[in-house]
N, CA, C and O atoms as a GROMACS GRO file, in nm:
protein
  384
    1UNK      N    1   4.639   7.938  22.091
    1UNK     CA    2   4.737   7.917  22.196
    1UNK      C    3   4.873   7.972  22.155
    1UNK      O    4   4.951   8.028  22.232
    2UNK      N    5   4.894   7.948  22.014
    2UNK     CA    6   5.036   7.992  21.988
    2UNK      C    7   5.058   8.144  21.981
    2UNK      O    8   5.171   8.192  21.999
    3UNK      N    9   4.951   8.221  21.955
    3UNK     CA   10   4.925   8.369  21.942
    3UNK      C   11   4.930   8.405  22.070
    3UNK      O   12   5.027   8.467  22.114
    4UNK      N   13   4.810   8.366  22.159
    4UNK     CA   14   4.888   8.449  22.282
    4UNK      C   15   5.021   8.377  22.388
    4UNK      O   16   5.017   8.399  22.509
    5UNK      N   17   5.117   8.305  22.337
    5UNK     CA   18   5.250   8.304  22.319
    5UNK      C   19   5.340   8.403  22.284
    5UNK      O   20   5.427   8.476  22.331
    6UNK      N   21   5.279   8.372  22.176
    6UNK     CA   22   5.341   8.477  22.110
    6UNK      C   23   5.348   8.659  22.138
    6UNK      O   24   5.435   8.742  22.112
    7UNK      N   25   5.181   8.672  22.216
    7UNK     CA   26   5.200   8.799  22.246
    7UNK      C   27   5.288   8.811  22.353
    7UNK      O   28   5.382   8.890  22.356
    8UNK      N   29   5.247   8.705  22.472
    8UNK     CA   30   5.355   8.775  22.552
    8UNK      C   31   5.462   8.821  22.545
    8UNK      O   32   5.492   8.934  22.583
    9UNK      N   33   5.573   8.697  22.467
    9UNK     CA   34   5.649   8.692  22.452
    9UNK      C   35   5.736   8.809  22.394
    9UNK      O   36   5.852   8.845  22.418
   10UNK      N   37   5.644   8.853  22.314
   10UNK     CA   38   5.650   9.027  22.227
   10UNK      C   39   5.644   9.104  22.366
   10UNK      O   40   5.737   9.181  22.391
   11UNK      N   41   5.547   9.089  22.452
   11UNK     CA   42   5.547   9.235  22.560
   11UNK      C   43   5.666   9.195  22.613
   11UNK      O   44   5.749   9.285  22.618
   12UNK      N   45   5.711   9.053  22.669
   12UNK     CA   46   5.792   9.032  22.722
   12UNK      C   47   5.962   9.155  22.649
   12UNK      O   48   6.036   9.227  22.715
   13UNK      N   49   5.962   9.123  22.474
   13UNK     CA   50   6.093   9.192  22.462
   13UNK      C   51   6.075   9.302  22.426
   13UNK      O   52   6.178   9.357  22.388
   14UNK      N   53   5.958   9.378  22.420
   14UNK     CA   54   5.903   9.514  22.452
   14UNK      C   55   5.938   9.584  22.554
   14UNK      O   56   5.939   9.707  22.559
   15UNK      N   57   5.974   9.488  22.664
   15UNK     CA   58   5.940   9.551  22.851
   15UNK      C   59   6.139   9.501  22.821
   15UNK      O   60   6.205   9.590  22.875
   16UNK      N   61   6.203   9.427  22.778
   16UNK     CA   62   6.326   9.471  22.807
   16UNK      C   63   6.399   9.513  22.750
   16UNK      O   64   6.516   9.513  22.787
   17UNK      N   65   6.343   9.587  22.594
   17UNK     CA   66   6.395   9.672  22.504
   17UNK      C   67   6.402   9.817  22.603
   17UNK      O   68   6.508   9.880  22.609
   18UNK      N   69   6.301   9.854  22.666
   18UNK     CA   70   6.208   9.987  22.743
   18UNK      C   71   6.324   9.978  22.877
   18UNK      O   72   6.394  10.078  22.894
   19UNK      N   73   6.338   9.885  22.951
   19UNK     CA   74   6.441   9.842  23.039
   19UNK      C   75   6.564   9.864  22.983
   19UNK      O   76   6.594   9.982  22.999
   20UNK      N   77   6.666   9.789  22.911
   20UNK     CA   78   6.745   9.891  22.861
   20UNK      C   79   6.791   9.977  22.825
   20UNK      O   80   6.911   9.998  22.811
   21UNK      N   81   6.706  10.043  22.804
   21UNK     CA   82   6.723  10.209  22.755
   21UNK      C   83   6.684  10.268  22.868
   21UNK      O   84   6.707  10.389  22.873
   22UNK      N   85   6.624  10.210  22.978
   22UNK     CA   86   6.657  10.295  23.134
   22UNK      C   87   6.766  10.275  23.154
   22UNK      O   88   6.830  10.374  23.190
   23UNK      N   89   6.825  10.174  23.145
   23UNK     CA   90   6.984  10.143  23.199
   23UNK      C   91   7.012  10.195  23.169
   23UNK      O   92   7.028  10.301  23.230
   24UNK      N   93   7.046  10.179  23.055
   24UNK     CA   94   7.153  10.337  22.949
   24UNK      C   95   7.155  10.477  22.948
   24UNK      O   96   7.239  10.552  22.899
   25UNK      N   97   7.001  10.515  23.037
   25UNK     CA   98   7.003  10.625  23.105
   25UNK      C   99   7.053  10.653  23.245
   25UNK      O  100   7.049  10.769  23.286
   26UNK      N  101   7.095  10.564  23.315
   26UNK     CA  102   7.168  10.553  23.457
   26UNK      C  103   7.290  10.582  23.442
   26UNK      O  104   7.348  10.612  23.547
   27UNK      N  105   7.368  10.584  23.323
   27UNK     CA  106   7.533  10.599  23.318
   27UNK      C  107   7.535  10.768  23.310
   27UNK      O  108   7.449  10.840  23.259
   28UNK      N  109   7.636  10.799  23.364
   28UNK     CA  110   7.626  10.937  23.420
   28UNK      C  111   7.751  10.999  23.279
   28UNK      O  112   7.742  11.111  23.231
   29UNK      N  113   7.819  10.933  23.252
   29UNK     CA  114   7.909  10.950  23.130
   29UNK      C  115   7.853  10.926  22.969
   29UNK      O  116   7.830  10.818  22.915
   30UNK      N  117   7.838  11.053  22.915
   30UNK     CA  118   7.746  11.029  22.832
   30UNK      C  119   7.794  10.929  22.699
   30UNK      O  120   7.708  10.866  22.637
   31UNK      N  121   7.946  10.920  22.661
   31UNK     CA  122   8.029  10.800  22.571
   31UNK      C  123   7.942  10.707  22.607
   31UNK      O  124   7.849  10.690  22.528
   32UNK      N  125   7.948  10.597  22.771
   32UNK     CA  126   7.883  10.511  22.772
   32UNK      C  127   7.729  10.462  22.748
   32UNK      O  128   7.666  10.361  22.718
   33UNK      N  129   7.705  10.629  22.787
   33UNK     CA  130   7.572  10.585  22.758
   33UNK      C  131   7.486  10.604  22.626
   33UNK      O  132   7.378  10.549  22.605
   34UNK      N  133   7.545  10.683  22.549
   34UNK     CA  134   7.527  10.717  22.416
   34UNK      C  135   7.576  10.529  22.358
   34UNK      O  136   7.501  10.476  22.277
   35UNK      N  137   7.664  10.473  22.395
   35UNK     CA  138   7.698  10.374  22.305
   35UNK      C  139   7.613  10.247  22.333
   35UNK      O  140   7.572  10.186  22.234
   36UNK      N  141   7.580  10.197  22.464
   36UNK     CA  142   7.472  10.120  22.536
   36UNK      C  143   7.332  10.136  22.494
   36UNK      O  144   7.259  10.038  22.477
   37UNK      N  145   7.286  10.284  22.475
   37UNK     CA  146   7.169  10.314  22.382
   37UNK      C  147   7.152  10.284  22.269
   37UNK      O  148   7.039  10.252  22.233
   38UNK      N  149   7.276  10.286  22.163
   38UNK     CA  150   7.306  10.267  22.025
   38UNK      C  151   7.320  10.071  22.027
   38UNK      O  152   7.239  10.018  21.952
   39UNK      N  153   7.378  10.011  22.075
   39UNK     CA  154   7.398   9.878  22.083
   39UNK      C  155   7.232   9.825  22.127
   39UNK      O  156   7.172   9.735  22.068
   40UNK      N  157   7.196   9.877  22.201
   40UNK     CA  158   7.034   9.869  22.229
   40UNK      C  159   6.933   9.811  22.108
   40UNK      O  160   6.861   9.712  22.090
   41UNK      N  161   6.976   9.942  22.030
   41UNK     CA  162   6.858   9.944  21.893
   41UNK      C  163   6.967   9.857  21.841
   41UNK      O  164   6.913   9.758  21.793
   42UNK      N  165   7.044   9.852  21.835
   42UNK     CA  166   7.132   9.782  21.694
   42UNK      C  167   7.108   9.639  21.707
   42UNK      O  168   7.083   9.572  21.607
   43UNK      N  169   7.114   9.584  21.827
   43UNK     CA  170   7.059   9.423  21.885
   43UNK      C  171   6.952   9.393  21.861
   43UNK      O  172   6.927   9.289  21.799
   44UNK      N  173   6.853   9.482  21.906
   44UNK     CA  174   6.684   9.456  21.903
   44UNK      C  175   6.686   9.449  21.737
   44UNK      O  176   6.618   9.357  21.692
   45UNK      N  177   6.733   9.507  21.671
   45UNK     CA  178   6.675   9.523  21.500
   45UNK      C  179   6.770   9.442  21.465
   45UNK      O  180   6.820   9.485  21.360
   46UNK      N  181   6.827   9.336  21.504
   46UNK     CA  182   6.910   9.246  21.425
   46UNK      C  183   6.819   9.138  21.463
   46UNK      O  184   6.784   9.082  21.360
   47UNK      N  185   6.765   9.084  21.566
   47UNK     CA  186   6.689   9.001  21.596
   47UNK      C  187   6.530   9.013  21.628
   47UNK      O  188   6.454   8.955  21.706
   48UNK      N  189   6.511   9.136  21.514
   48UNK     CA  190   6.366   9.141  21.532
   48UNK      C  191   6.297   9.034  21.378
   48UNK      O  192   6.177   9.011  21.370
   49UNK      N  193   6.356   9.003  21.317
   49UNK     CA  194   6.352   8.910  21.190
   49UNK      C  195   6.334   8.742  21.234
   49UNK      O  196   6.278   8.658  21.165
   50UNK      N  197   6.392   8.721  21.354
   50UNK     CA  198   6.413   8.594  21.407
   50UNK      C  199   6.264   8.504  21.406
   50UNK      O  200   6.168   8.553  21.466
   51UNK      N  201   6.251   8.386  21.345
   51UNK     CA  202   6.145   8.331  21.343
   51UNK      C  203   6.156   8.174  21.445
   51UNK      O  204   6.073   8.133  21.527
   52UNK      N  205   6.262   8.123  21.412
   52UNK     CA  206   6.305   8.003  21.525
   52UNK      C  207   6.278   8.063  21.643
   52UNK      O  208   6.305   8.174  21.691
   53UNK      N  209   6.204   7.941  21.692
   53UNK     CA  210   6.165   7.925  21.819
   53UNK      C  211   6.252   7.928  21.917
   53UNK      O  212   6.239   7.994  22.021
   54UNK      N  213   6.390   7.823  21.873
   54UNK     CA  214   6.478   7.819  22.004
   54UNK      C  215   6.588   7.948  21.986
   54UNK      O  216   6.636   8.006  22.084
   55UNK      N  217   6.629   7.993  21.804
   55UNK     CA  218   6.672   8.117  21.843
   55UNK      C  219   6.613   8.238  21.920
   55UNK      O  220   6.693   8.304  21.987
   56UNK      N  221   6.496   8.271  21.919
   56UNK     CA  222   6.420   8.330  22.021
   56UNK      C  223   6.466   8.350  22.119
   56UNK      O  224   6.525   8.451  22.157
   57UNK      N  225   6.444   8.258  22.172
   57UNK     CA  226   6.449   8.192  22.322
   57UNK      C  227   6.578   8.228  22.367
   57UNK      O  228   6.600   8.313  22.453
   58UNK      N  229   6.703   8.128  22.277
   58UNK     CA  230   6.858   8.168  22.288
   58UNK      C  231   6.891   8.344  22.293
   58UNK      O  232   6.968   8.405  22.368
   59UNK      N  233   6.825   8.382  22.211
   59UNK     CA  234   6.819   8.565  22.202
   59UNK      C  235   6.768   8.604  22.321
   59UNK      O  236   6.813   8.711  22.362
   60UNK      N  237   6.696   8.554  22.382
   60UNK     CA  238   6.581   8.641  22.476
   60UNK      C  239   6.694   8.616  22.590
   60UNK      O  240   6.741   8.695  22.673
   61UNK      N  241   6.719   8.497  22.567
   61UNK     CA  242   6.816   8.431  22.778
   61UNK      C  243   6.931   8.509  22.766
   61UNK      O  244   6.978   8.546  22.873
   62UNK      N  245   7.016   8.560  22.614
   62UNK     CA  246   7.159   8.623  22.606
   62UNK      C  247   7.091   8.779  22.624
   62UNK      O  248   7.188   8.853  22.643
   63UNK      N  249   6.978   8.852  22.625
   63UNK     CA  250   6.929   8.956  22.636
   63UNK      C  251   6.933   8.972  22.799
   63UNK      O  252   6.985   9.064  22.862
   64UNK      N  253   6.872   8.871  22.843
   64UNK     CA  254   6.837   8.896  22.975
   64UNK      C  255   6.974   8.897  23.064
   64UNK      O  256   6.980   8.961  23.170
   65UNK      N  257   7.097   8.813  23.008
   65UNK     CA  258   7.236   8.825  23.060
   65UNK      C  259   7.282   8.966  23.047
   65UNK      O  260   7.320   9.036  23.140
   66UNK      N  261   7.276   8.994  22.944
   66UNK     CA  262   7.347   9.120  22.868
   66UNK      C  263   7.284   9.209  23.004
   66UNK      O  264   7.360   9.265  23.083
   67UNK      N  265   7.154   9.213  23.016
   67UNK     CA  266   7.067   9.306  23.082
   67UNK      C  267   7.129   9.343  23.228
   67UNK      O  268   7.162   9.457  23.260
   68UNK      N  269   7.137   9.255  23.293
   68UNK     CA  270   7.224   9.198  23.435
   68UNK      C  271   7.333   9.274  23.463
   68UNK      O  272   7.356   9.356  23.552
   69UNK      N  273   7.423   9.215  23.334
   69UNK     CA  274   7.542   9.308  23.335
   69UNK      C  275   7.517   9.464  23.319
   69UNK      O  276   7.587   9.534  23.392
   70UNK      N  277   7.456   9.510  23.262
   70UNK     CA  278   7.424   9.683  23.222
   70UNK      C  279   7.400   9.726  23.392
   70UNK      O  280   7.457   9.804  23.468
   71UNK      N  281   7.262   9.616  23.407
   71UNK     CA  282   7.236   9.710  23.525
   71UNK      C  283   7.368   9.696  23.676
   71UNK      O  284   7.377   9.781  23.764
   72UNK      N  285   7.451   9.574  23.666
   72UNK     CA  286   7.589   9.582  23.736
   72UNK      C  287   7.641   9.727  23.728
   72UNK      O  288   7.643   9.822  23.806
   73UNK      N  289   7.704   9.697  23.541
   73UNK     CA  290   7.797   9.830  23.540
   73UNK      C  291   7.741   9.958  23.564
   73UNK      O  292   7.808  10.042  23.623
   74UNK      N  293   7.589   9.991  23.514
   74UNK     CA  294   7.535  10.139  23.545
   74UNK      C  295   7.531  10.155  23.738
   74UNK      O  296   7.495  10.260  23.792
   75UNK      N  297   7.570  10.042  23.810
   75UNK     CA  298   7.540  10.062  23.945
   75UNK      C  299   7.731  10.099  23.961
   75UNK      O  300   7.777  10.189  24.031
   76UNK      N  301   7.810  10.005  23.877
   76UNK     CA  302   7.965  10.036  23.964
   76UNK      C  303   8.007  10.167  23.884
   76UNK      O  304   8.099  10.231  23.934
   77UNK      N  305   7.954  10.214  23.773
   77UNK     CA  306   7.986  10.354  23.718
   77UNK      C  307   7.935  10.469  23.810
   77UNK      O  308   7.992  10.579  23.812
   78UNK      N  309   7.825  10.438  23.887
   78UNK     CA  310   7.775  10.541  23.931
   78UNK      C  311   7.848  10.525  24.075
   78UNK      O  312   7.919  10.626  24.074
   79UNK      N  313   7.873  10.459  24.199
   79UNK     CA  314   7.973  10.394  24.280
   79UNK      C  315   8.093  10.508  24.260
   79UNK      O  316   8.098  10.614  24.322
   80UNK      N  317   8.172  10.472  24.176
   80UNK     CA  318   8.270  10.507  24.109
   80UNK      C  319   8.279  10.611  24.030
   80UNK      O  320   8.376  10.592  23.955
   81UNK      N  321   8.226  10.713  24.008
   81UNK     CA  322   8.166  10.823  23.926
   81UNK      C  323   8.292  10.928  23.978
   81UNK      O  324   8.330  10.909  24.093
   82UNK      N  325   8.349  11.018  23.911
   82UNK     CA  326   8.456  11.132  23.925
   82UNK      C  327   8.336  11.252  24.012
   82UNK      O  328   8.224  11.288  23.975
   83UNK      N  329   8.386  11.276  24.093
   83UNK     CA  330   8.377  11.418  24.160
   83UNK      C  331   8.378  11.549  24.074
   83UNK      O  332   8.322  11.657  24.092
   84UNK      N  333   8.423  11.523  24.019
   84UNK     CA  334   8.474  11.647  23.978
   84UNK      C  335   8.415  11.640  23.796
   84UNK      O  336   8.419  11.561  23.701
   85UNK      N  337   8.351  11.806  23.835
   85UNK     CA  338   8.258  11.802  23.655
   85UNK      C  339   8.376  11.778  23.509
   85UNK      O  340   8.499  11.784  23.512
   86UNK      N  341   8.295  11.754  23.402
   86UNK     CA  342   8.356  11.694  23.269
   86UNK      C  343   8.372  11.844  23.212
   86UNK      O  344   8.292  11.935  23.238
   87UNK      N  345   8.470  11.855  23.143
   87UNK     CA  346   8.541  11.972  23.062
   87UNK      C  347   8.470  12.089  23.000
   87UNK      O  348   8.479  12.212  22.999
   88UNK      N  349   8.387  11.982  22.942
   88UNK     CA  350   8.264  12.058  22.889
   88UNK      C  351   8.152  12.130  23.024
   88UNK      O  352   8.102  12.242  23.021
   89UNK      N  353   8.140  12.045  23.115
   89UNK     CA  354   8.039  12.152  23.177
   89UNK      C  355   8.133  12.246  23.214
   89UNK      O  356   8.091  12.360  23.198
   90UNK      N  357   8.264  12.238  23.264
   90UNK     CA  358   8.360  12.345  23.386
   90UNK      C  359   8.358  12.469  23.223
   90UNK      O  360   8.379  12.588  23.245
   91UNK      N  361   8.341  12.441  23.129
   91UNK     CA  362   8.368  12.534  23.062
   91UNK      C  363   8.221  12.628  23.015
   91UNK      O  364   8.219  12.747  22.981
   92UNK      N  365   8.135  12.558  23.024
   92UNK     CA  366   8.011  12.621  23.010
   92UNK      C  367   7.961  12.719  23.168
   92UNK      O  368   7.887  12.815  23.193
   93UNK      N  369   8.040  12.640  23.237
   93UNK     CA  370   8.004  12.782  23.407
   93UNK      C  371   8.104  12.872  23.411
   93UNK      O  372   8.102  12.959  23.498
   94UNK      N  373   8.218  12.865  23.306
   94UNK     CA  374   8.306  12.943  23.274
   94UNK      C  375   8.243  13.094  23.188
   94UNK      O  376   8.260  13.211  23.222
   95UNK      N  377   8.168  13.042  23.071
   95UNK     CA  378   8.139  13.104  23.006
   95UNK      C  379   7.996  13.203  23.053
   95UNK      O  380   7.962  13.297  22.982
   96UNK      N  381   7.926  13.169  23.170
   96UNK     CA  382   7.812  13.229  23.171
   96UNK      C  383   7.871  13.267  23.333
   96UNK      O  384   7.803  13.334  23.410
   0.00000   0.00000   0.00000
């Protein structure tokens, strides 16, 4: 019983490790999204050691907040997104 608990619980932060890193692909600015990707892995591998039950749990419910918010901001970044291309591309249609 405690094993397949336990598995879910694994697919469960499998499926919102995989989910975050879609988010972090929705930001159209690559700073944010380069750093949302990086905070990604850096979270998951700080609490992949975790053996308490209720830290788990406490990890999993502040994951699923964190998550909420990403997918907010990747919706008001994109909302809100500049018209007008980043330096780097206007200079690469410059060059070709």
């Amino acid at each position: 019983m405690v094993v397949a608990a336990q598995a879910s619980s694994r697919a469960e932060v499998l499926t919102m490790f995989c989910t975050f890193l879609r988010v972090a692909r929705k930001f159209t600015d690559y700073n944010i999204r380069d750093y949302t990707k990086c905070q990604t892995v850096d979270n998951f591998h700080q609490n992949r050691n975790l053996s308490d039950m209720s830290a788990i749990s406490s990890a999993f419910s502040n994951g699923k907040a964190q998550l909420e918010v990403a997918n907010r901001q990747a919706l008001v970044y994109y909302l809100y997104a500049s018209k007008l291309k980043s330096v780097m591309k206007v200079q690469n249609l410059i060059k070709h």
